[in-house]
PyMOL CGO cylinders between C-alpha atoms (Angstrom):
from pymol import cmd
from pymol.cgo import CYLINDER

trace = [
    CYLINDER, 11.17, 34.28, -0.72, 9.96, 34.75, 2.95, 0.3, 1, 1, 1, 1, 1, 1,
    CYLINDER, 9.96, 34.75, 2.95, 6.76, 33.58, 2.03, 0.3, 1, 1, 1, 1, 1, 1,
    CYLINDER, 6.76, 33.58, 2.03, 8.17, 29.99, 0.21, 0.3, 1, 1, 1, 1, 1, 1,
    CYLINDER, 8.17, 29.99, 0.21, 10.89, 29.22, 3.68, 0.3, 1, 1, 1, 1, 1, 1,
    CYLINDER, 10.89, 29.22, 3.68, 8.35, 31.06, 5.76, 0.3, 1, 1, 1, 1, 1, 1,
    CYLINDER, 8.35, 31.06, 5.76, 10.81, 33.19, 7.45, 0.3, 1, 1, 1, 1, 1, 1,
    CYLINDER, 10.81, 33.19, 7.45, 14.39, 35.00, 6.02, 0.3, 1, 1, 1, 1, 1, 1,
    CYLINDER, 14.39, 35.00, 6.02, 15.91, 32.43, 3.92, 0.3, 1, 1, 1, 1, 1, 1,
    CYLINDER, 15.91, 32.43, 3.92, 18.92, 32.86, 6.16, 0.3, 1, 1, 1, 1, 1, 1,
    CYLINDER, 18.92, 32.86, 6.16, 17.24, 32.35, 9.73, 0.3, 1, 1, 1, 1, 1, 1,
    CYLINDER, 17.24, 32.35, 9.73, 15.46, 29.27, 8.51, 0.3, 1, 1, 1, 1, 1, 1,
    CYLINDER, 15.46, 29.27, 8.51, 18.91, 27.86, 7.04, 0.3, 1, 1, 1, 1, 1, 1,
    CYLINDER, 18.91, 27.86, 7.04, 20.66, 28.49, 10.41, 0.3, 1, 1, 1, 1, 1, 1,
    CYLINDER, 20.66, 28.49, 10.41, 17.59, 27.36, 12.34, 0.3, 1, 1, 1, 1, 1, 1,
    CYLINDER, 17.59, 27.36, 12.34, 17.70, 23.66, 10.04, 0.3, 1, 1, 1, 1, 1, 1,
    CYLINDER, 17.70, 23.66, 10.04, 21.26, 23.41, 10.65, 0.3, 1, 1, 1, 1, 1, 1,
    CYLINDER, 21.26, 23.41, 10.65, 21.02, 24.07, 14.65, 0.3, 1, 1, 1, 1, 1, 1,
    CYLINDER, 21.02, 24.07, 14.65, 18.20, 21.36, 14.47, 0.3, 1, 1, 1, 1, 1, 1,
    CYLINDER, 18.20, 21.36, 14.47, 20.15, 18.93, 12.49, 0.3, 1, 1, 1, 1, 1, 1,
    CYLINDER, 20.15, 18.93, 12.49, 23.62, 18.96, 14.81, 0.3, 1, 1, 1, 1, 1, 1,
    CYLINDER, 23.62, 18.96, 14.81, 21.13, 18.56, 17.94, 0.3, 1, 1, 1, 1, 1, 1,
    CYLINDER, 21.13, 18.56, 17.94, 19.32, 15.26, 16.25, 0.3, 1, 1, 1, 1, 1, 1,
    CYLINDER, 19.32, 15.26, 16.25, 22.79, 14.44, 15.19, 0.3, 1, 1, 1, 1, 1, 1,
    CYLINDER, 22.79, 14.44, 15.19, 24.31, 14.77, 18.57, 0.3, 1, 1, 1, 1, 1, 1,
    CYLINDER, 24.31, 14.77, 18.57, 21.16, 12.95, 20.15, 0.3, 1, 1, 1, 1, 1, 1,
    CYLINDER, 21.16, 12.95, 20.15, 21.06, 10.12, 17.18, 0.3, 1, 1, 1, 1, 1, 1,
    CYLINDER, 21.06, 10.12, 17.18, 25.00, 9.27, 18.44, 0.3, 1, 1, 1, 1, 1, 1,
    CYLINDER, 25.00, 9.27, 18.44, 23.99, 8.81, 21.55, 0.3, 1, 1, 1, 1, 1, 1,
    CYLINDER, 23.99, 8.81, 21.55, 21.38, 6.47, 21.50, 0.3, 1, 1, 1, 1, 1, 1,
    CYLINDER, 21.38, 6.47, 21.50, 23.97, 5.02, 18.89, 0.3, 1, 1, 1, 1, 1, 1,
    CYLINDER, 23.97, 5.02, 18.89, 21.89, 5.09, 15.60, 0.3, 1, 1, 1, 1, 1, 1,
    CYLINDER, 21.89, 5.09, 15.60, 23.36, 5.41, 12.18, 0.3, 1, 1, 1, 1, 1, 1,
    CYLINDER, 23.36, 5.41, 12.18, 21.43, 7.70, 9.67, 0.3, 1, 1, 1, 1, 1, 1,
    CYLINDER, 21.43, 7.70, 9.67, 22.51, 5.00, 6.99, 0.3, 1, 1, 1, 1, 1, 1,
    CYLINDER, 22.51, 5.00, 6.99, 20.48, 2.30, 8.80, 0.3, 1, 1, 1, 1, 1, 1,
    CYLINDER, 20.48, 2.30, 8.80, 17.76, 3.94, 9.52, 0.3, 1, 1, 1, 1, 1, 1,
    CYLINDER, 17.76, 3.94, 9.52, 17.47, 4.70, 5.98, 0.3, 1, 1, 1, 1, 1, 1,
    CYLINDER, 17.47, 4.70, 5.98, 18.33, 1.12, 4.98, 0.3, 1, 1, 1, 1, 1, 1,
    CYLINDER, 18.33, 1.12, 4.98, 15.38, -0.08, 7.77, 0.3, 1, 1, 1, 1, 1, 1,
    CYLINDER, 15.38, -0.08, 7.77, 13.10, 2.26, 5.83, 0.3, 1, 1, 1, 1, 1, 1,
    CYLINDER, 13.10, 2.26, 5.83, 13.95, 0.45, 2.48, 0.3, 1, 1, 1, 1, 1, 1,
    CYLINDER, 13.95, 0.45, 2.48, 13.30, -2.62, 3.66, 0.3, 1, 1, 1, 1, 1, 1,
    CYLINDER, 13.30, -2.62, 3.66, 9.63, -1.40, 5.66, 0.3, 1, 1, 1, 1, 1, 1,
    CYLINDER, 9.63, -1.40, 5.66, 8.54, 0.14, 1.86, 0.3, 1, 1, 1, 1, 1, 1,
    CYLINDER, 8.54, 0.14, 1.86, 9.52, -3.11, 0.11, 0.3, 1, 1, 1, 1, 1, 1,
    CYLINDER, 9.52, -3.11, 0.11, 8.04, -5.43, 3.02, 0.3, 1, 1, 1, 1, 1, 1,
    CYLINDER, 8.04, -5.43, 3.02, 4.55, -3.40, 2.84, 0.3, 1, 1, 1, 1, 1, 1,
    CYLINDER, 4.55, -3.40, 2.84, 4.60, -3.58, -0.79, 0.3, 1, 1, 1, 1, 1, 1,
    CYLINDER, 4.60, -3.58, -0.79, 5.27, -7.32, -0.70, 0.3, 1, 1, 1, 1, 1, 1,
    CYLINDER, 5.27, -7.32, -0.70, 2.43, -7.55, 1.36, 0.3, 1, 1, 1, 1, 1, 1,
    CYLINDER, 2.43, -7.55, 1.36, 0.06, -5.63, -0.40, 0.3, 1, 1, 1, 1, 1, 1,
    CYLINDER, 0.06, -5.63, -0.40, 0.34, -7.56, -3.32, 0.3, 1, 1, 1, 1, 1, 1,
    CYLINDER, 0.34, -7.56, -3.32, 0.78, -10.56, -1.86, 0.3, 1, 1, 1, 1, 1, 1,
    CYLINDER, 0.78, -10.56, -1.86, -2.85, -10.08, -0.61, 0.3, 1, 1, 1, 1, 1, 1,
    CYLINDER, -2.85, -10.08, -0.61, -3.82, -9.12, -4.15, 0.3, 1, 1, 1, 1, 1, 1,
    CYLINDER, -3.82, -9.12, -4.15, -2.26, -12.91, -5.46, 0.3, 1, 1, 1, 1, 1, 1,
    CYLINDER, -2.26, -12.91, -5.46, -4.11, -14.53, -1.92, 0.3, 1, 1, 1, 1, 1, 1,
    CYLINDER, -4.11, -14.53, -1.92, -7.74, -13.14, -2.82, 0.3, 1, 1, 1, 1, 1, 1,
    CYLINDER, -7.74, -13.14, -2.82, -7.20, -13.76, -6.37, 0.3, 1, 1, 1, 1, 1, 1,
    CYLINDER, -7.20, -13.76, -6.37, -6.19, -17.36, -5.97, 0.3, 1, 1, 1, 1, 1, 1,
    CYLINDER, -6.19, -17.36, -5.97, -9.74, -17.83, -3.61, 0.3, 1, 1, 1, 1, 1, 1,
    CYLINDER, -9.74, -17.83, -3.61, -11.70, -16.09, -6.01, 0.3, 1, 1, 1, 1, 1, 1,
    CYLINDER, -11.70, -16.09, -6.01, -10.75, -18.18, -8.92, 0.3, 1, 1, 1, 1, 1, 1,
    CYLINDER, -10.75, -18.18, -8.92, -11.21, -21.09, -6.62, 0.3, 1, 1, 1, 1, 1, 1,
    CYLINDER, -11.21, -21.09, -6.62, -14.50, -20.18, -6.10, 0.3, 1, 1, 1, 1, 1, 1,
    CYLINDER, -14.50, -20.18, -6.10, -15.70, -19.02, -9.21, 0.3, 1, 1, 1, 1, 1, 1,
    CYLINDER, -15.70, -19.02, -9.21, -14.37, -22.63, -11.03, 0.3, 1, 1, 1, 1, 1, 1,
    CYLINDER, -14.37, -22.63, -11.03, -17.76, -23.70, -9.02, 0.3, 1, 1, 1, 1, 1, 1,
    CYLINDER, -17.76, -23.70, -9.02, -19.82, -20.33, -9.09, 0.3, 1, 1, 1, 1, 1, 1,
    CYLINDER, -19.82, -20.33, -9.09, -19.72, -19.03, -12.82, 0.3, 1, 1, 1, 1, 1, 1,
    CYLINDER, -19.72, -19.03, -12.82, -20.72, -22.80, -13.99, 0.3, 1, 1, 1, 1, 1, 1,
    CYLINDER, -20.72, -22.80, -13.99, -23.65, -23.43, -11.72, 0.3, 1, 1, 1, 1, 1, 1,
    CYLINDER, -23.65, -23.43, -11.72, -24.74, -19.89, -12.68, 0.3, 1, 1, 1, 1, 1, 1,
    CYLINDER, -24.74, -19.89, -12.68, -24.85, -20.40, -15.99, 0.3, 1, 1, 1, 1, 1, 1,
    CYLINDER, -24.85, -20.40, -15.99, -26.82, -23.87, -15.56, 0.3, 1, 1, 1, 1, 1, 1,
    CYLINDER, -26.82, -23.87, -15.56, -29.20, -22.02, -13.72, 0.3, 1, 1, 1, 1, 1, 1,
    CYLINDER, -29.20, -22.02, -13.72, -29.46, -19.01, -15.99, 0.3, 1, 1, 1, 1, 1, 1,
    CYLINDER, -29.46, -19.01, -15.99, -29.92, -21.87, -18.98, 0.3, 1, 1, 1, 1, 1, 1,
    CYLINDER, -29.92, -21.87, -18.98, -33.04, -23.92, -17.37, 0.3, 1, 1, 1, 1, 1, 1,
    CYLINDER, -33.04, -23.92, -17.37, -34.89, -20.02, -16.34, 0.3, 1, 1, 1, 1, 1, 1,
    CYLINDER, -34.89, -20.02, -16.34, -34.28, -19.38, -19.76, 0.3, 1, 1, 1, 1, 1, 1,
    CYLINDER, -34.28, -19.38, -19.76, -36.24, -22.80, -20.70, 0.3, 1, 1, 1, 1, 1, 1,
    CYLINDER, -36.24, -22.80, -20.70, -38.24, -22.84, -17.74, 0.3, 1, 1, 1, 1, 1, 1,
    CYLINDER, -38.24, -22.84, -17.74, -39.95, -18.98, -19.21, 0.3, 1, 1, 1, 1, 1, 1,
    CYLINDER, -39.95, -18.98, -19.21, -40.21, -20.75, -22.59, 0.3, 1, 1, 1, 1, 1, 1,
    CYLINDER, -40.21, -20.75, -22.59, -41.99, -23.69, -21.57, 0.3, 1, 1, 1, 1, 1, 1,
    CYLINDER, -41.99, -23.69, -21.57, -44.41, -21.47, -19.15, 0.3, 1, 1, 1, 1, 1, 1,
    CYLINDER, -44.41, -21.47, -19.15, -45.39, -19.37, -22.04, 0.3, 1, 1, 1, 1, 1, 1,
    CYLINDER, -45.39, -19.37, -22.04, -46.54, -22.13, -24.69, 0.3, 1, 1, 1, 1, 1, 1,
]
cmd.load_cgo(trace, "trace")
């Protein structure tokens, strides 16, 4: 058990507790509310997610954009090689 809390169990529970009523104390002073900050945290996590994907739609919509022109002309190109070789080898 000393090994897992890396001390007495009962030291590191007393030690957490001390730590917690100082934050606590210092947290009401600057006048922050635990609930907040947890509610501010929600709302980062969903905001960075938003983004993240929101990238994911913003690439995709340029790539398709791009490739309406690309993937044709490719193929046109890859069609006259192909008759271009044919014609070079008769």
């Amino acid at each position: 058990m000393d090994k897992f809390f890396g001390g007495s169990p009962l030291y590191v529970l007393l030690r957490l507790a001390l730590i917690s009523l100082v934050l606590g104390v210092a947290m009401a002073a600057f006048n922050l509310d635990a609930f907040a900050l947890v509610r501010k945290l929600k709302e980062l996590i969903h905001y960075v997610y938003s983004l993240g994907f929101d990238a994911f739609a913003w690439v995709g919509e340029y790539f398709l954009l791009g490739a309406v022109i690309v993937f044709p002309v490719w193929l046109l190109l890859r069609l006259f090689a192909i008759g271009k070789e044919k014609t070079n080898k008769d």
